[in-house]
N, C-alpha and C positions, 0 to 999 in steps of 0.2 A: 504493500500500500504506500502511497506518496505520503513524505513528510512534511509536517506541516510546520512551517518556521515559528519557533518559538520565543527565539530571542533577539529580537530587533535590536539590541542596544550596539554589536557592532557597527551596523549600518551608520548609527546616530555619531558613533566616535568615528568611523571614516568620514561621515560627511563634517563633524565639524571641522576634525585636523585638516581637511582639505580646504573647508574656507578660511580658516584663521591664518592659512598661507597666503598673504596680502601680495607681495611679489609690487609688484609695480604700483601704485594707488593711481597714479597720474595716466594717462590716457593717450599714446601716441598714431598721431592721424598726419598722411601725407598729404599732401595740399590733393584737393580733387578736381578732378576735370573741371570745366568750363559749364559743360552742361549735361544733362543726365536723361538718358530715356524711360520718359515718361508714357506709359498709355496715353494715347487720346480721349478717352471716357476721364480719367481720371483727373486730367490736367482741366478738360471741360468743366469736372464738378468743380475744383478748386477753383477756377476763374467764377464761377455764380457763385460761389461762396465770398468770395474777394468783391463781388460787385456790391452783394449784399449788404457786407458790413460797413462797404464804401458811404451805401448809400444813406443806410441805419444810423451810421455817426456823422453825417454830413443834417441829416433831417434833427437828429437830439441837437447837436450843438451849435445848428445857425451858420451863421457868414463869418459870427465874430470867434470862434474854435472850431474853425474848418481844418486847421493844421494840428489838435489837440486829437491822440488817439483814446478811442472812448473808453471810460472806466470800465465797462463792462467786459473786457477782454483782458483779464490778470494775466500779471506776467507774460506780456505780450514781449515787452523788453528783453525777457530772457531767452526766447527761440531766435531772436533777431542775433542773435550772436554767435549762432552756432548755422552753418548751412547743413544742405539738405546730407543726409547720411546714404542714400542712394549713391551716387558716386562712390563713394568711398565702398560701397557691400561690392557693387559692380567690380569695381580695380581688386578687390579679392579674389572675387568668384574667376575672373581670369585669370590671377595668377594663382591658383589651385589646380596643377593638372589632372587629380586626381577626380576632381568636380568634373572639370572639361572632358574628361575620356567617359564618363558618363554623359553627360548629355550627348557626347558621339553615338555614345551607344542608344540611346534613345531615340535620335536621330534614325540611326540606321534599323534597329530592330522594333520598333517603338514600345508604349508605355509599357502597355497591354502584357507585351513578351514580356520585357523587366519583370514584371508583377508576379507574374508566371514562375520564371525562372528563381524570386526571389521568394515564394512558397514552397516551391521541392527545395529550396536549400535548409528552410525552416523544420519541412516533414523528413529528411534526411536528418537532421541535426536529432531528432525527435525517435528516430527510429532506430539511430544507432545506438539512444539511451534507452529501449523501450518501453516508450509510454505509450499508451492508447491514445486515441484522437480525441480531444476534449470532450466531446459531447458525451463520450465514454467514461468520462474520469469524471464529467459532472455527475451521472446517474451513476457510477460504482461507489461517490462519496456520499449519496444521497441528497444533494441539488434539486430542490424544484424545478421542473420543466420549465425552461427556458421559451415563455409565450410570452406576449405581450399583455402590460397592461394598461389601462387607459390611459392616453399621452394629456403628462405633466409639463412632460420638456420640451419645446420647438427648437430644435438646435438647425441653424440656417449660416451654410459654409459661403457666405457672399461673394466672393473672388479667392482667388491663389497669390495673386499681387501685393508685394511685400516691402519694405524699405528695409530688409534685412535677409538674410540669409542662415539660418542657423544648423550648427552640425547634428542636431538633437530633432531635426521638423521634422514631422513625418508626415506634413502637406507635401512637401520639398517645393517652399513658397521662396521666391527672390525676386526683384524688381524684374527679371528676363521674364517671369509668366504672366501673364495675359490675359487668363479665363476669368469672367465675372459677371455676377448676376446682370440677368434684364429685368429693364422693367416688367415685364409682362411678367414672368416667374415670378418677383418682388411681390405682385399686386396680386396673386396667386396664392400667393403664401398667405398674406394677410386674408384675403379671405376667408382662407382655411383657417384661419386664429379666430373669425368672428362667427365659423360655424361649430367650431371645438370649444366652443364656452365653459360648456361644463366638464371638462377635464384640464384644460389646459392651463397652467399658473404661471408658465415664465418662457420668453424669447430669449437664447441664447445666440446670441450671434457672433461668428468667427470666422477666419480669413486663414491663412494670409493677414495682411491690417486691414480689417474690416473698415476702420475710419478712411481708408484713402479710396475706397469703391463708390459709384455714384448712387448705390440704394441707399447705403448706413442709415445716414438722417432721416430718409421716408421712412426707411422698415422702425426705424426705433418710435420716431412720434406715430406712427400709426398704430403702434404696438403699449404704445402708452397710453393714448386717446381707446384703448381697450379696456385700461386698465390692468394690461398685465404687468408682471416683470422684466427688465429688460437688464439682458448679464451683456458687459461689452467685454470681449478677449482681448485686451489691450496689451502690445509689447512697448508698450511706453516710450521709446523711442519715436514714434507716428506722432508723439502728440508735438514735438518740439522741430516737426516738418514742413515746411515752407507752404503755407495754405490752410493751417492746423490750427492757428493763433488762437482761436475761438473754439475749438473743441472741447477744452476743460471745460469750458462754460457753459456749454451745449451739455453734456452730459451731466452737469449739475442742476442745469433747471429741469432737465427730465427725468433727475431724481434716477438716473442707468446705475446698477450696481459692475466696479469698475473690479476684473479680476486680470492681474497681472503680472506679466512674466519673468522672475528674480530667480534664477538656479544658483543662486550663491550672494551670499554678502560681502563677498571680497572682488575687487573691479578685475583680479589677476584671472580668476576662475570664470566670470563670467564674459572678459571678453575672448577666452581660451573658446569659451564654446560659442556665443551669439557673433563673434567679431569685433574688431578695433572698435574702443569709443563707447561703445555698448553703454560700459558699467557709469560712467561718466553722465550720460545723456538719459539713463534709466535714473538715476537719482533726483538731476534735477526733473524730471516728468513728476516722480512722486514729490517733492516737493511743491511743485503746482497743484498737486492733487490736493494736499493737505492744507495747502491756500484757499483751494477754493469749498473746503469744508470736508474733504474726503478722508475719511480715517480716523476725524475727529469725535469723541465724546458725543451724543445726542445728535449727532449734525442729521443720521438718516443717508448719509451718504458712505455703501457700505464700498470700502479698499481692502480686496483679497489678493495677497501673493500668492505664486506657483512655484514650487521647488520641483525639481527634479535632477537626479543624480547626474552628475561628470565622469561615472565609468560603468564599467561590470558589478553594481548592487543594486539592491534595491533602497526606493526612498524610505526613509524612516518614519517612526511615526509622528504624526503631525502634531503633538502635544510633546515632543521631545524635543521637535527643533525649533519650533516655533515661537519659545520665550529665548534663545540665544538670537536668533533671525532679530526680534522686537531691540532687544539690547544693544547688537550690534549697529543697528538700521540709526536709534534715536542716538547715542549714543558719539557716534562717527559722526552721522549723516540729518540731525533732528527731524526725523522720518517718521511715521508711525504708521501704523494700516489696523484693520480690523482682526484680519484670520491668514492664518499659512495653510494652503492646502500641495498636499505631497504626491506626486503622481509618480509610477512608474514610466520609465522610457520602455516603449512597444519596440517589439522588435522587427521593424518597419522601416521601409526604404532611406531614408540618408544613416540614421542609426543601423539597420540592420548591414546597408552597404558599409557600413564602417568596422561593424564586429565580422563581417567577413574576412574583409583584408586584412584585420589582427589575427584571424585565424581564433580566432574568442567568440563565433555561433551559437558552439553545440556548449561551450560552457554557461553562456548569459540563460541558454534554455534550459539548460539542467538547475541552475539557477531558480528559474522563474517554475519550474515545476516541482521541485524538493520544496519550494516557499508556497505551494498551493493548498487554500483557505476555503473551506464552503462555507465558514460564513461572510466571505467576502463576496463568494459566489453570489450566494443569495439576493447580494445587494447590488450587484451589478448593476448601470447605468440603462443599458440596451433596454431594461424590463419597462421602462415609463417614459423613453427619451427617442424622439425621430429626427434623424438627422436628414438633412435637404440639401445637397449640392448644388452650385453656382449656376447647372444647366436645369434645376429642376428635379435631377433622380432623388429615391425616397432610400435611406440606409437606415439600419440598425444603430451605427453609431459612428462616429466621426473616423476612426479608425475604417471598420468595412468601409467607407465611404473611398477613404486611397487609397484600399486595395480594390475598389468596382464589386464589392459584393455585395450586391443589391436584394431588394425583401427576395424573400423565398415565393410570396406570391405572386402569379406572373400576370395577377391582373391590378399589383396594385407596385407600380415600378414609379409612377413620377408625381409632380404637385397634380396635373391634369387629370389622374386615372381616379382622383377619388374625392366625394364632395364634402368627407369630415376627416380630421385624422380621428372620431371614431370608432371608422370601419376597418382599422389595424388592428383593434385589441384582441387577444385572442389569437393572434398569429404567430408562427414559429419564428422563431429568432435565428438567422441564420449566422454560423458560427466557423471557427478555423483555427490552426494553430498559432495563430499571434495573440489569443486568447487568453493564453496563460498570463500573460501581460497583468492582466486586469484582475486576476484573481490571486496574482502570488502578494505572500505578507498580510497588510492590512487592508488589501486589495489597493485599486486605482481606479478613478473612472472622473468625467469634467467637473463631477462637483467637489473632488478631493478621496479620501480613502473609502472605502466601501463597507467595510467593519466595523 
């Protein structure tokens, strides 16, 4: 029988001694190009957003502070100082050849093969330790049947398109992708939030950076004037990006609960894994956040971090790191937040292409299955949560979603094929060996550990 991880505290002492390796605190960035390719959708929305506010503080303040920029935009001063971080992910991502000879190979073989090819390396890795195929290991450990049940979660992946690059995505989002919701899907979705009423409590929206797509601000006020919840995936870095000035803002008055991306308190760790600058630029974002009432006492404006490990373990548990997280953050950085939640890394394309080439697969998977939890199982995400990709398709969970494993029903595949997310509950959960993912430890899943 598989064992079941008993003792998280290693986990807790590798992750701290890793962060308290400060290494560089300062932040070195080579001057970046001139100018940076931008989608056209994207650059679209930022110039209406630019007219807007143009126009919005030209009408508050009259003739006589027309050159006054308006209070309503905190720490506008502070993004003006820093340009856009695109450039700079770009001049990485090319000089990474081992990035480059994948997207060759995507090129030439495309996604689809990759995906393919990077689930027999998974089931081979699985096979040579012999475990059963999950679905096996859920019913031998006594797991509830993995159906659906009434959807809680609208999780809505809005574009790929990123102002960062990270080794850990497992969108494999960078400013080079493209795909991104339409409006018509956008307005698809919403509907389906005002016919799921009685089930449905919170829009989760994520990217890529969701804020640089042209739905973001539809899907969120429309999802607000529902009165649901609205979770924005922020890598905080978006917020301090040429056309962003006003977003803190924006998602203060929409009252959005803002959960974001920190794998480490130390600027050395974190730009090892996100890129140059990173830790630098994520600091000041939460510091705007906390300006404008986010993480503070009463304010109602909730600030969730994300950890996730920098090697071969799993994340600890999230009441062991998360009072040294709060100390280091205020501390250092006079930072504050609400809650740390702790995710495993899946073992999924840019990370999974990474423990290949270390030749460390078949260990992370012995790993994540010696660590397997039924009562993590139990709690898994997929059971109450529908995740919606950029074209529309209908997944289990954000995960199936980039690997293309779509419902198991073959009449209920996209936003179009169905007129409530209702008519899901009760459905099989379609499943696979990246699974273990989410179930090893204290489990893993968007809203933090599953146990």
């Amino acid at each position: 029988m598989l064992a079941i991880q008993r003792s998280p505290a290693v986990g807790v002492q590798k992750t701290a001694a890793s962060c308290r390796s400060r290494g560089a605190a300062g932040c070195s960035r080579r001057p970046p190009p001139a100018a940076a390719a931008v989608p056209a959708a994207v650059a679209a929305a930022i110039a209406r957003r630019r007219r807007a506010r143009h126009t919005a503080a030209a009408a508050a303040a009259g003739s006589e502070a027309r050159s006054t920029a308006p209070s309503s935009a905190p720490a506008e001063h502070a993004e003006a100082s820093l340009p856009s971080l695109i450039p700079h992910t770009l001049e990485q991502l090319e000089a990474d050849e081992e990035l480059q000879a994948l997207h060759a190979r995507v090129q030439q073989q495309g996604q689809a093969a990759l995906t393919r090819e990077e689930a027999k390396q998974r089931q081979r890795s699985l096979d040579a330790l012999g475990v059963q195929p999950f679905a096996q290991v859920l019913q031998a450990a006594g797991v509830s049947p993995l159906v659906r049940k009434p959807t809680a979660i609208f999780q809505l992946n809005i574009g790929l398109y990123c102002n960062q690059a990270c080794r850990h995505c497992h969108v494999e989002s960078s400013p080079k992708r493209t795909e991104m919701m339409s409006q018509e899907v956008a307005e698809r979705c919403v509907q389906l939030m005002e016919a799921s009423a009685s089930s449905i409590s919170t829009v989760d929206i994520t990217g890529g950076a969701p804020e640089l797509m042209p739905q973001f601000r539809y899907v969120v006020r429309e999802a607000r004037r529902l009165g649901l919840q609205v979770i924005d995936r922020c890598n905080l870095t978006v917020l301090l990006e040429p056309g962003q000035e006003d977003t803190v803002q924006f998602l203060a008055d929409h009252q959005v609960q803002v959960v974001a991306s920190l794998p480490c308190y130390s600027a050395e760790n974190v730009n090892k894994q996100r890129g140059g600058g990173v830790f630098e630029r994520s600091i000041r974002a939460l510091q705007m956040l906390n300006a404008a009432g986010y993480g503070q006492p009463a304010s109602g404006l909730q600030l969730d971090l994300v950890y996730n490990p920098g090697g071969v373990f799993l994340a600890p548990p999230q009441s062991k790191l998360e009072p040294a997280y709060k100390q280091e953050l205020w501390e250092h950085h006079g930072v504050t937040f609400n809650s740390l939640l702790c995710l495993n890394n899946m073992p999924i394309k840019r990370w999974a292409d990474q423990l290949v080439k270390e030749g460390k697969l078949e260990d992370y998977m012995r790993l994540l299955v010696d660590a397997f939890n039924p009562a993590a199982a139990e709690g898994l995400m997929c059971r109450d949560t529908i995740s919606v990709g950029w074209d529309g398709r209908l997944y289990d969970c954000d995960f199936n979603q980039q690997l293309e494993l779509g419902l198991p029903a073959a009449q209920h595949q996209t936003v179009f094929d169905i007129d409530s997310l209702e008519e899901l509950a009760g459905g099989r959960i379609a499943v696979g060996s990246h699974c273990f993912g989410c179930t090893a430890g204290a489990g893993s899943g968007c809203q933090g550990a599953t146990s």
